[in-house]
C-alpha positions, -999 to 999 in steps of 0.1 A, spaced: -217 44 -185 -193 37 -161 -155 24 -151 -134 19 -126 -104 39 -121 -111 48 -155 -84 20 -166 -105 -16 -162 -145 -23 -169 -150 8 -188 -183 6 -205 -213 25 -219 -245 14 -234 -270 36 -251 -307 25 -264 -331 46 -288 -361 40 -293 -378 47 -329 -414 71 -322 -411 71 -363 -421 109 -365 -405 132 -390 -393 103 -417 -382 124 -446 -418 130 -451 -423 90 -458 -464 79 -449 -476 45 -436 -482 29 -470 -449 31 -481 -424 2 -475 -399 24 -465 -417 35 -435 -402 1 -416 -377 13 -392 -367 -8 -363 -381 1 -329 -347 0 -310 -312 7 -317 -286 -9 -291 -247 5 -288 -223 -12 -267 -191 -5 -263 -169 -23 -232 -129 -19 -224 -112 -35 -197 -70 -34 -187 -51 -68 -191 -22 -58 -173 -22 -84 -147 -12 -107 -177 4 -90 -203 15 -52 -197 4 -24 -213 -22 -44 -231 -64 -40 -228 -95 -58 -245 -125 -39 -258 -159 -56 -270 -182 -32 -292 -218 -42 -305 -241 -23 -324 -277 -28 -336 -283 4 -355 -294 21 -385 -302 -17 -399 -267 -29 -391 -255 -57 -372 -220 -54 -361 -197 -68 -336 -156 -63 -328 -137 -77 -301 -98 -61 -302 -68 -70 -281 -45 -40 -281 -5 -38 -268 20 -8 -261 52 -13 -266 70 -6 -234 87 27 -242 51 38 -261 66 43 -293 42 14 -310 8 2 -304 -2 -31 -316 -40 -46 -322 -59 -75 -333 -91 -73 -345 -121 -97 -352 -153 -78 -368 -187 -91 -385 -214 -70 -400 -247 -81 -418 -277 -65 -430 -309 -82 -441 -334 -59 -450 -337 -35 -477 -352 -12 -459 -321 -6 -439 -310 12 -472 -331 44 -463 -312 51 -430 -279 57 -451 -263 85 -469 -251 59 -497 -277 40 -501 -266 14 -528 -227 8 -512 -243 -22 -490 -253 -57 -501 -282 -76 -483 -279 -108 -462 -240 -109 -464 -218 -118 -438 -187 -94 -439 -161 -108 -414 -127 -96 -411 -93 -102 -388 -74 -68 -390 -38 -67 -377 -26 -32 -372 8 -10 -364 5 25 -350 41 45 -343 39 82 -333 69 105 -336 85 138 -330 113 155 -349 119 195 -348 88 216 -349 69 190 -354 53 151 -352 38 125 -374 20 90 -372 24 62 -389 -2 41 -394 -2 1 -412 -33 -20 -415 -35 -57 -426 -72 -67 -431 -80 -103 -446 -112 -120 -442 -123 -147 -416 -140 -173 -414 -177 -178 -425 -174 -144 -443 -193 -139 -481 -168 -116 -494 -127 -127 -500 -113 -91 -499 -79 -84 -484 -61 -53 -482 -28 -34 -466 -28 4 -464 -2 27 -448 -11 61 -436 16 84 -426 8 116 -411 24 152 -406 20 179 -386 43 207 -389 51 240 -368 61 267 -391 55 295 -364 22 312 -376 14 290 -395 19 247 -398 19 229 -429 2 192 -424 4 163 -450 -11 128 -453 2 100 -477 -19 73 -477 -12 41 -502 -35 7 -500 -33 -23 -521 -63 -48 -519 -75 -81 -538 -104 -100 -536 -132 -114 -565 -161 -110 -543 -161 -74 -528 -178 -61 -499 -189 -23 -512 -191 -9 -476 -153 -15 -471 -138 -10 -505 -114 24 -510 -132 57 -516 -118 87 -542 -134 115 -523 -135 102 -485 -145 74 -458 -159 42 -471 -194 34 -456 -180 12 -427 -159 39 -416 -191 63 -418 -208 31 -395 -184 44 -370 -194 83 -366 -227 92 -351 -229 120 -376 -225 102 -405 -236 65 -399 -277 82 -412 -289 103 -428 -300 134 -409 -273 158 -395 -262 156 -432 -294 155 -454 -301 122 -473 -298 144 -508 -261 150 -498 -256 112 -503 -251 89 -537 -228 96 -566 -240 108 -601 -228 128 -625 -222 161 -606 -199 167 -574 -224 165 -540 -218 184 -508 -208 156 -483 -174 154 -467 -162 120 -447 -130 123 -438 -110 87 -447 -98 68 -482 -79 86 -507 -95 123 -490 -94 138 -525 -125 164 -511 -130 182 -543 -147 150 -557 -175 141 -532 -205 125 -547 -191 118 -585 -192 88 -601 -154 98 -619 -161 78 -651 -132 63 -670 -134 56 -707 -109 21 -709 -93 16 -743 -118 -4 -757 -141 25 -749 -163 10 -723 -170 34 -691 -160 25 -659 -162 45 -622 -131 55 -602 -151 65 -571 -141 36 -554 -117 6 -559 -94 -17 -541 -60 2 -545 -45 30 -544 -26 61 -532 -28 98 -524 -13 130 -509 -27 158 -490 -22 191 -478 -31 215 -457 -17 251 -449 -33 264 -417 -34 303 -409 -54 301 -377 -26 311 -356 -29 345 -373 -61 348 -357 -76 345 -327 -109 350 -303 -97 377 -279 -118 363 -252 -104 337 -235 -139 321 -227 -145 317 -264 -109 306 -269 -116 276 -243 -148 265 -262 -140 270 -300 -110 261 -321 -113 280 -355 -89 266 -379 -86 285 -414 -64 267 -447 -56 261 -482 -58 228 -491 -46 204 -518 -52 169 -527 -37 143 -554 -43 107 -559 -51 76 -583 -73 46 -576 -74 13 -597 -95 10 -622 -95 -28 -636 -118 -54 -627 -107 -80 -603 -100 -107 -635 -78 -85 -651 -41 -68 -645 -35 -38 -621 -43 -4 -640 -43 34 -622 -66 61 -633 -46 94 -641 -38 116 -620 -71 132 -599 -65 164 -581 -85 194 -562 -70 225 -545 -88 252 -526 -93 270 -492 -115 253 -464 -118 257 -427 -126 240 -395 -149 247 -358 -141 229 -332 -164 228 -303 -136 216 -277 -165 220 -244 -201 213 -241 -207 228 -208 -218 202 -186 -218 176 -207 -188 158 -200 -188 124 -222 -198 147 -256 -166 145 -271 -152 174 -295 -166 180 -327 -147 193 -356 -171 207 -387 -152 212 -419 -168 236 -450 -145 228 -475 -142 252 -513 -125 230 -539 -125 260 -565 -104 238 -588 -103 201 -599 -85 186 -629 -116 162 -638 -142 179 -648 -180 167 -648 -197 164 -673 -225 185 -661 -201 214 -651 -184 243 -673 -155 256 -658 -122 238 -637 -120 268 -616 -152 271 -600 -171 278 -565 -180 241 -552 -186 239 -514 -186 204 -491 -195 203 -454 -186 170 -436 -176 163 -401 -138 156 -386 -109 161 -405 -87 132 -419 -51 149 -408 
């Protein structure tokens, strides 16, 4: 890695290698023992203020966990920094189906398709009294040469409140999306982060940290947590079926549209590590959470239709390891163990709407 006044070239490349030991206990004569020998990530950022201030261009490629993908972005602050513009061009592909068994979902990818997109986006942080927010809108629509013709818009508004000892935080988030031919890995989540969002966390984008088992949706809630979507964490890894009037079963896991609201109380503040050392390294971040949303759940032929209502509440909390001694580039990780003792769609499988269920995930989504 490297850069130059840490404003234009700034760049890092990282290459694995594959030794293939310690596969989830797969052995040479099974077809899912083909992994590829390298995995290539590129990511390169430059300043374009010479020609247009406040603006930079980034380039990121990545060869990895059976994905192809490529991005080039022109960004723009405004010149007060109250609004940051982008424009995005992305492609992803993956051709073999043994690039299934690196991933947590396993079936939310199709083979040999070409997803390209052009994403126009509108960020606008703000303050107000005891507290500040950020406003997020995203325009994605596909480009050319791409297999799939989905388009959405999605708002995300963000809040984070000082209540002394304590600060309230809230996310609305609201997406509508069309498209006959739909890409799976970029479609809108109940419980979380699609799959192309979990492309974009080391953490999440195999399985590994997380265990492969974690991964899926059936007919029970599962134990993964990715921040993103609709965020509604008390329904991770359930298929949410839906009986339709003419009693044919459908799944509200994902869809194209929809909308949700979350919450989060934090009590953190209430305590503390006494030594300052620890204080510098960790951030331990207690709270009571609730979530509600809908998703659509008509096919793409037929008129717009919400699910009811789909809610969790419970108590979670959050360690942040802020420093990693001399490792400067490791940035700060965030591990969430979320409790969703109560949900208002029950599984099939399960008894009781108040209940001990437990999620782990990685980063929070407010």
């Amino acid at each position: 890695n490297g850069n130059y006044l840490n404003t234009k070239n700034i760049f890092d490349l990282t290459i694995f290698t594959n030794t293939g030991i310690l596969q989830s206990g797969l052995d040479s004569s099974d077809i899912r023992n083909t992994f590829d020998d390298f995995s290539i990530l590129f990511n390169y950022k430059t300043s374009l203020d010479e020609f247009i201030r406040k603006s930079n261009f980034s380039a990121d490629v990545k060869i990895s966990e059976g994905l192809y993908s490529a991005a080039l972005r022109f960004e723009k602050r405004s010149n007060n920094d109250r609004y940051r513009y982008f424009l995005q061009l992305k492609s992803m592909f993956r051709d073999y189906r043994t690039d299934y068994y690196y991933l947590l979902h396993r079936n939310a990818w199709l083979l040999e398709k070409l997803n390209n997109q052009l994403t126009f986006g509108l960020e606008h942080p703000y303050t107000y009294k005891r507290g500040n927010g950020l406003l997020q809108l995203n325009m994605r629509t596909p480009f050319v040469f791409s297999d799939y013709d989905f388009s959405a818009l999605n708002l995300s508004c963000v809040n984070k409140n000082d209540l002394g000892k304590l600060n309230f935080n809230t996310r609305f988030f609201a997406q509508i999306g069309t498209g006959n031919s739909l890409p799976l890995e970029s479609m809108l989540y109940a419980y979380g982060a699609n799959p192309e969002e979990m492309m974009e966390n080391k953490y999440t984008r195999s399985a590994g940290i997380l265990p492969s088992q974690w991964g899926g949706f059936g007919i029970t809630t599962n134990h993964l947590l990715a921040a993103g979507g609709l965020n509604l964490r008390g329904y991770g890894g359930y298929l949410l079926p839906y009986t339709d009037k003419g009693g044919n079963q459908r799944y509200m896991f994902r869809g194209t549209s929809g909308a949700s609201f979350n919450a989060e109380l934090e009590f953190g503040e209430l305590l503390s590590f006494k030594k300052s050392l620890l204080r510098n390294i960790f951030a331990f971040t207690p709270y009571l959470f609730a979530d509600a949303g809908t998703i659509n759940v008509n096919y793409s032929f037929e008129k717009m239709l919400f699910s009811p209502i789909m809610a969790d509440a419970g108590i979670g909390c959050a360690l942040t390891i802020k420093k990693w001694w001399k490792l400067q580039t490791a940035k700060p990780l965030t591990i969430r163990f979320d409790a969703p003792l109560f949900i208002n769609r029950l599984p099939f499988a399960e008894n009781n709407f108040v209940q001990f269920r437990w999620m782990l995930g990685i980063n929070r989504a407010f």
